[in-house]
LUMVODO-745400 format. One record per residue (C-alpha): y, x, z; residue number from 1. Coordinates in pm, whole numbers, padded with zeros to 5 digits. Example, Ala and Ser with C-alpha at 12.3 -4.5 7.8 and 13.67 -1.06 7.14 Angstrom:
py/px/pz/i
-00450/01230/00780/1 $
-00106/01367/00714/2 $
//
This chain:
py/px/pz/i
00000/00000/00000/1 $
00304/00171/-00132/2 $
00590/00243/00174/3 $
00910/00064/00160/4 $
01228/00252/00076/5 $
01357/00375/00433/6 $
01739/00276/00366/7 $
01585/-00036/00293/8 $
01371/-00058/00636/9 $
01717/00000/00831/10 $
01893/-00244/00596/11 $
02162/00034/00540/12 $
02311/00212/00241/13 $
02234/00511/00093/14 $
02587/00686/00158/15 $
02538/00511/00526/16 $
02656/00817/00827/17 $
02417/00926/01076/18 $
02629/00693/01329/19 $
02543/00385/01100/20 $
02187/00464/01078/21 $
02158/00523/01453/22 $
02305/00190/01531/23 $
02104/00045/01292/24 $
01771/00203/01430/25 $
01903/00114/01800/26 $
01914/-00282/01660/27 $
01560/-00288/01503/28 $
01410/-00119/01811/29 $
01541/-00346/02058/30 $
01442/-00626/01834/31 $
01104/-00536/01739/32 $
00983/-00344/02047/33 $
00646/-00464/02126/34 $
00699/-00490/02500/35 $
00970/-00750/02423/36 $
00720/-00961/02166/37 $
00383/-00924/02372/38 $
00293/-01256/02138/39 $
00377/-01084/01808/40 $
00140/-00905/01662/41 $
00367/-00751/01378/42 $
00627/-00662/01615/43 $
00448/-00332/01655/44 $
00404/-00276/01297/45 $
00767/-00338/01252/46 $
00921/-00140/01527/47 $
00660/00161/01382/48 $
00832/00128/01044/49 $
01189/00102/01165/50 $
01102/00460/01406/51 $
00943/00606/01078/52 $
01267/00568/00871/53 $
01471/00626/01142/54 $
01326/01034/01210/55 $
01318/01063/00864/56 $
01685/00954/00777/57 $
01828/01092/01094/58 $
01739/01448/01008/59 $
01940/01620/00745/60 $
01658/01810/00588/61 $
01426/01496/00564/62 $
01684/01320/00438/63 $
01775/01577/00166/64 $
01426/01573/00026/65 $
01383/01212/00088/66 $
01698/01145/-00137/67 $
01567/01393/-00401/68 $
01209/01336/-00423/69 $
01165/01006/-00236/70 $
00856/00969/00045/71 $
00654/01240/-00180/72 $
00950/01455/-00026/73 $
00861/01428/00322/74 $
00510/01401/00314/75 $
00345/01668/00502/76 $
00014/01643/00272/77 $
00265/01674/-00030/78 $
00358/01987/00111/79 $
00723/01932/00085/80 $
00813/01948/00425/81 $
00690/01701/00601/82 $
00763/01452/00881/83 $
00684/01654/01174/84 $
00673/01499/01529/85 $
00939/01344/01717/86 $
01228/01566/01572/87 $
01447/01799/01772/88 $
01780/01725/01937/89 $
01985/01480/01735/90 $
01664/01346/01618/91 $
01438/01034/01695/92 $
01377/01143/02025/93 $
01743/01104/02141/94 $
01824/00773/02008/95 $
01505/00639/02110/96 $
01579/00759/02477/97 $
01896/00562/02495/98 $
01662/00256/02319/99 $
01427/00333/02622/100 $
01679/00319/02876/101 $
01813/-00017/02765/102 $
01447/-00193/02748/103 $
01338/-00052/03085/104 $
01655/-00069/03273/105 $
01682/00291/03311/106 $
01901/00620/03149/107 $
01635/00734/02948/108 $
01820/01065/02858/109 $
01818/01307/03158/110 $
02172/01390/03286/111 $
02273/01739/03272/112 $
02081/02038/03500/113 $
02400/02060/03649/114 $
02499/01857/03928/115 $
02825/01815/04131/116 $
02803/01841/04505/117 $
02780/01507/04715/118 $
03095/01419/04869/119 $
03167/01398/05271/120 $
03310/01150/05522/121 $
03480/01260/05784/122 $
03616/01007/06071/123 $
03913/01107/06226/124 $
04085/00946/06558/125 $
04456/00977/06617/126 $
04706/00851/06827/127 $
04952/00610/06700/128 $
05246/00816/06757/129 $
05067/01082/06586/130 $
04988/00783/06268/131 $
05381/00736/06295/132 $
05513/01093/06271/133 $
05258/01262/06084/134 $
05066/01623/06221/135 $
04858/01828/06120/136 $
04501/01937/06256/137 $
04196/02114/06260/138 $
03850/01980/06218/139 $
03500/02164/06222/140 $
03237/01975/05922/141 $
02837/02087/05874/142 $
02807/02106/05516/143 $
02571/02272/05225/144 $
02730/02569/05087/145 $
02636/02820/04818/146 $
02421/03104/04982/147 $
02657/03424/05010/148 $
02317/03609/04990/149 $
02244/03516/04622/150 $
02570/03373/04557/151 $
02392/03039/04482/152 $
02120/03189/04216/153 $
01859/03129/04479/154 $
01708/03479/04360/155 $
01670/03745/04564/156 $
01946/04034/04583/157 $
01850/04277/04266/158 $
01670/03981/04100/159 $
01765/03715/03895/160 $
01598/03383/03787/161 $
01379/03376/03486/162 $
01353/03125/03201/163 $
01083/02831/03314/164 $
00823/02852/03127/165 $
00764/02501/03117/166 $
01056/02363/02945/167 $
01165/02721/02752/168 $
01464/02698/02966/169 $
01613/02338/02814/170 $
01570/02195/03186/171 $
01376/01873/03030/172 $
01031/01789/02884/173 $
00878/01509/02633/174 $
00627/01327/02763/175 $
00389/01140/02500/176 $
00318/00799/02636/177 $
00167/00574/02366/178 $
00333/00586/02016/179 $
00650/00700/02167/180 $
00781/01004/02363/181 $
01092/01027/02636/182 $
01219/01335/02774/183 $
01202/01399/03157/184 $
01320/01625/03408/185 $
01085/01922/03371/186 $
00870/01896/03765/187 $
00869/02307/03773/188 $
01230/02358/03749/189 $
01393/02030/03892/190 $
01614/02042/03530/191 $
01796/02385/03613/192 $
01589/02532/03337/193 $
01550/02874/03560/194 $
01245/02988/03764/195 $
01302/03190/04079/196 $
01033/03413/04145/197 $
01128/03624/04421/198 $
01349/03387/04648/199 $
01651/03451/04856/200 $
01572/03535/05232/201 $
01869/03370/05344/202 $
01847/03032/05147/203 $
01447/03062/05036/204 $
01505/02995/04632/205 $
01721/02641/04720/206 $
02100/02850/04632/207 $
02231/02689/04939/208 $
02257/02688/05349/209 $
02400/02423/05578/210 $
02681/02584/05767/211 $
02989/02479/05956/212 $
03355/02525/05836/213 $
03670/02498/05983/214 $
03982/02309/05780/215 $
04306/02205/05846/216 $
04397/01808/05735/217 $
04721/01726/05724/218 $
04798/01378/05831/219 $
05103/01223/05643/220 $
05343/01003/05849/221 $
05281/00662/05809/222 $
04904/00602/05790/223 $
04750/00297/05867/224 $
04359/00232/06012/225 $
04114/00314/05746/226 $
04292/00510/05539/227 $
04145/00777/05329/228 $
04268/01173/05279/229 $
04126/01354/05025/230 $
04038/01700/05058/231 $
03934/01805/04707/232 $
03676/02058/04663/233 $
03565/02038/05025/234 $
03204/01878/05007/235 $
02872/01981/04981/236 $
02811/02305/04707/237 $
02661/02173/04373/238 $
02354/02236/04237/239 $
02295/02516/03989/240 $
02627/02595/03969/241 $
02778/02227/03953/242 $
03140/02206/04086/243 $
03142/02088/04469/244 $
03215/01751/04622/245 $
03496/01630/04778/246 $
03561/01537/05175/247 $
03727/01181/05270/248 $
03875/01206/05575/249 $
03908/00841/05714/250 $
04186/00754/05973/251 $
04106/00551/06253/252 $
04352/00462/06501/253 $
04289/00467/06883/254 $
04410/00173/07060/255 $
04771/00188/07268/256 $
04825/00160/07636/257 $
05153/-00071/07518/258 $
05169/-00113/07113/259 $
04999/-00322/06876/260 $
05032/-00208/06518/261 $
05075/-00461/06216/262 $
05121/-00271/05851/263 $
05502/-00136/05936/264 $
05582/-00349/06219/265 $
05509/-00298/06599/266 $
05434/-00585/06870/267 $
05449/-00564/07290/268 $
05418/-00814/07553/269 $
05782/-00805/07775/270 $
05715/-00905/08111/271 $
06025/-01012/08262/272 $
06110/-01143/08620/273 $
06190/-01568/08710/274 $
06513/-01448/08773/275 $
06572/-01292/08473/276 $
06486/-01538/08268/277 $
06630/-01801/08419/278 $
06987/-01645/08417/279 $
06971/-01363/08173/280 $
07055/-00983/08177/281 $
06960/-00643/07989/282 $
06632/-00476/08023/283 $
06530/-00165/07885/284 $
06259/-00111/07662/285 $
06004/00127/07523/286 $
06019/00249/07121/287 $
05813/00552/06939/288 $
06140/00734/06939/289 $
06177/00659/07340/290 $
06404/00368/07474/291 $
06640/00116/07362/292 $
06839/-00165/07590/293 $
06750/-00577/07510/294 $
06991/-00848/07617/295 $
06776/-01135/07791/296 $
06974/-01463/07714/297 $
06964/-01683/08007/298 $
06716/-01937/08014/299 $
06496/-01777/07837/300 $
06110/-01913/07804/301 $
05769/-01729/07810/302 $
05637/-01659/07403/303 $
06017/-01599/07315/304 $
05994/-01281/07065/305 $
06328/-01071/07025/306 $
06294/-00808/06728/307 $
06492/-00495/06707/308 $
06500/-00368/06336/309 $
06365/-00086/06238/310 $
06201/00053/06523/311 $
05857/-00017/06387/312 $
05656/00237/06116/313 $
05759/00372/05810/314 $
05428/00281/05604/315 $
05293/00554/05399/316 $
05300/00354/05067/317 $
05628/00210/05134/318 $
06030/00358/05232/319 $
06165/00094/05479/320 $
06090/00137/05839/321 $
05948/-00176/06064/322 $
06056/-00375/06278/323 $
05972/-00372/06703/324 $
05903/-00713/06833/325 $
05878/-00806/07188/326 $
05724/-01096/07319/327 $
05836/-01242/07633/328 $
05595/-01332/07932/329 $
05829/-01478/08215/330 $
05602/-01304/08531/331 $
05552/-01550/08807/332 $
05645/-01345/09148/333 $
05373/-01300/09369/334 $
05300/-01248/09792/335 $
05576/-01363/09877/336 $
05773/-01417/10220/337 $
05861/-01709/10411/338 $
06220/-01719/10346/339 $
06125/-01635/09945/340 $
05896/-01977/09992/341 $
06198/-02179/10147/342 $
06421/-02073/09891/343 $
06165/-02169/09593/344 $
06141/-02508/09783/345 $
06452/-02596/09761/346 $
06582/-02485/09414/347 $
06224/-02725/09300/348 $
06374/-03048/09530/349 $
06738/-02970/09382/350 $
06562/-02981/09023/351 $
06322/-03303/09093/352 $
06664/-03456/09107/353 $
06741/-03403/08745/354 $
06388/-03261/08621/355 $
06497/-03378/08272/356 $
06812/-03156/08269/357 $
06659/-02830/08462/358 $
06302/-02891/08296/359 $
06346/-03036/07973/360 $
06006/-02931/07820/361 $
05764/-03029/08128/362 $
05974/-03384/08078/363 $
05913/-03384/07728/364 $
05500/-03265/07798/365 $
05500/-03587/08054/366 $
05600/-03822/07845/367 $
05348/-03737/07541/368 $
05060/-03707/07787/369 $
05194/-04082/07916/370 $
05172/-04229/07530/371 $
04806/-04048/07475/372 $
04675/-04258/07744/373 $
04825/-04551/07682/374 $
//
């Protein structure tokens, strides 16, 4: 049975570019795949036909004699070259790893030999003056770094790493599994496509040791809880010479004896005396920057909130300064003397006599609590 043409079988032109016939190989092996038509018995014989053309066209020699002399051209009993196996890189075996990857959920190209260093986390405490002003400190991090000894070969000093003789140095292997081949890590070198045969003392063969270092972290005024500095180049070594990872440093803020913090703005209960309240006067207060006087208006009722502008936080991401807001809790005194008693008895029988004038809210409660139970 004579073979079909194989610009035909890919359903593209004879002028088409190597990109056009890899996307158009890519379609018919997704489509035809016989693990995605287990009830089609010509799916196989398809997909077979479409991988055929496909390592044929996607080669430049093949394609050269296939163009000139048609499949007599790349028939290996023709002598004229032949077909060969699964092609080299650029070939059938790279667009069908992608093609693998997408049926089987996988990346079925390897990634590079060459990996970057994992990245750190680092939690950091700090005070929230020290949030507020900004400082700078010194922390001390266990990490994997390249091996001083073999200055991360993983060979010992005088030696160096031969070629793996598995892989030929490439780092990757193909694995035949059915009528198709993928390309895996190779098991002997983990991918670094080097062989260590007399190892390091210090870091036995692995290029790295877990040590501790020492780095200063600057803390910028104006950071909030859970914010992230970045210390580039500060992780864990990489592997086979892969650039390192980075180090997070994540703020968390310990909690203050008289401050609560909210973005830029600062809150704190005011405790203030019966007297006070009830006739006014000045307090003083506490800020970051030390303390500040408050006029008390007379009268004044517990949850009252008085704000004095820009005391707060300058937020890191932002250039106006917060606000300070104190919230007043009228403090109820407490062991008190006889003559404090007599004098709290009668102030209460001189305001009975016009509760709604001297108490205006407790009248007000009274009479709502009256019409719910009415």
């Amino acid at each position: 049975m004579a073979k079909k043409d194989y610009y035909e079988v890919l359903g593209v032109n004879r002028d088409a570019s190597e990109d056009d016939i890899k996307k158009a190989y890519r379609k018919l092996a997704m489509k035809h795949h016989p693990d995605r038509n287990p009830d089609n018995p010509k799916a196989e014989e398809h997909f077979k036909e479409a991988k055929e053309a496909y390592e044929i066209l996607s080669d430049a020699q093949k394609r050269a004699a296939y163009d000139q002399y048609g499949h007599a051209g790349v028939d290996p009993q023709a002598g004229m070259g032949g077909a060969g196996g699964f092609g080299g890189a650029g070939g059938f075996a790279d667009a069908f790893g992608d093609i693998f990857g997408d049926i089987f959920g996988g990346g079925g190209r390897q990634g590079s030999s060459v990996y970057r260093g994992a990245d750190l986390r680092y939690n950091m405490e700090i005070s929230l003056e020290d949030a507020a002003r900004g400082t700078e400190t010194k922390i001390r991090i266990p990490v994997m770094a390249a091996c001083e000894t073999c200055h991360g070969t993983g060979a010992r000093p005088g030696t160096s790493p031969v070629t793996c003789t598995t892989c030929g140095g490439h780092g990757q292997v193909r694995v035949q599994q059915g009528f198709f081949s993928i390309q895996q890590t190779c098991p002997k070198c983990h991918g670094s496509g080097k062989m260590v045969k007399e190892p390091c003392p210090t870091c036995h063969g692995d290029g790295r040791v877990k040590q501790h270092k020492t780095l200063s972290v600057k803390i910028p005024a104006g950071v909030d809880e859970g914010d992230r500095i970045r210390l580039s180049g500060e992780g864990e070594a990489g592997v086979n010479g892969g650039p390192p990872g980075d180090l997070y440093v994540v703020v968390h803020l310990k909690q203050h004896a008289i401050f609560q913090r909210d973005g830029g703005d600062l809150h704190c209960e005011m405790p203030i005396s019966f007297t006070t309240a009830a006739l006014g006067g000045e307090i003083e207060i506490p800020t970051l920057d030390g303390h500040a006087k408050m006029k008390i208006p007379a009268e004044t009722q517990t949850g009252a909130k008085f704000r004095l502008r820009g005391k707060g936080i300058k937020p890191l991401r932002t250039s106006e300064h917060g606000d300070l807001f104190c919230h007043v809790v009228v403090e109820t005194p407490v062991k008190l003397t006889e003559r404090q008693k007599e004098l709290l008895r009668e102030m209460e029988e001189i305001n009975q006599q016009d509760a709604q004038k001297h108490s205006p809210r407790a009248k007000s409660w009274m009479e709502k609590v009256k019409d719910f139970f009415q």
